[in-house]
C-alpha positions, 0 to 999 in steps of 0.5 A: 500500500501506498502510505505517508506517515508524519513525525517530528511535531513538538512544542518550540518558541516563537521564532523557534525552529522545527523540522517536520519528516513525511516517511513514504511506503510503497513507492519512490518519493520523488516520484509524486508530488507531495504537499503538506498541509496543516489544521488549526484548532477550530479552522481548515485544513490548508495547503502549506507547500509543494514539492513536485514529482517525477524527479523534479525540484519545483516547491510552492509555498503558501504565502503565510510560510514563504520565506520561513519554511523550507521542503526538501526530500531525501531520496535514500530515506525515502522522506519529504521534510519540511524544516520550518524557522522564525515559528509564529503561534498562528503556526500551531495545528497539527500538519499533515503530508498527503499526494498532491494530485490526489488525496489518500486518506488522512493520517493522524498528523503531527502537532505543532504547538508554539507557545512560550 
């Protein structure tokens, strides 16, 4: 089957930094485009970045990220990454990876808590 599995969530600081990893199963991360998304308490799940497939490098960042959030993958881990810097509280929810061109069923994510 084909599964993407998020870890590395925490409670950081503001301003703070936090690397989020997306392990994949069942086929080559680099092949599909792969997004992250997140859900605040009480609000939408939305789109945070993109990186795309087929061997590709094209990344798309939400306008609320760009500049403090980078997307990366490791081909030999099989995993995406998004390493997030200069954290804000209205950063805080809990961040999903999921295909970009279609969506498999939702995992449990990983929370993002920023506080002081």
């Amino acid at each position: 089957q084909l599964q993407l599995v998020e870890s590395g969530g925490g409670l950081v600081q503001p301003g703070g930094s936090l690397r989020l990893s997306c392990a994949a199963s069942g086929f080559p991360v680099d092949y599909y485009a792969i997004g992250w998304f997140r859900q605040a308490p009480g609000k939408e799940r939305t789109g945070v970045s993109c990186i795309s497939g087929r061997g590709g490098s094209t990344i798309f960042y939400a306008d609320f990220v760009e500049g403090r959030f980078t997307t990366s993958r490791d081909n030999a881990k099989n995993t995406v990454y998004l390493q997030m810097s200069n954290l804000k509280p209205e950063d805080t929810g809990v961040y999903y990876c999921n295909f970009q061109a279609y969506y498999a069923p939702w995992g449990q994510g990983t929370q993002v808590t920023v506080s002081s």
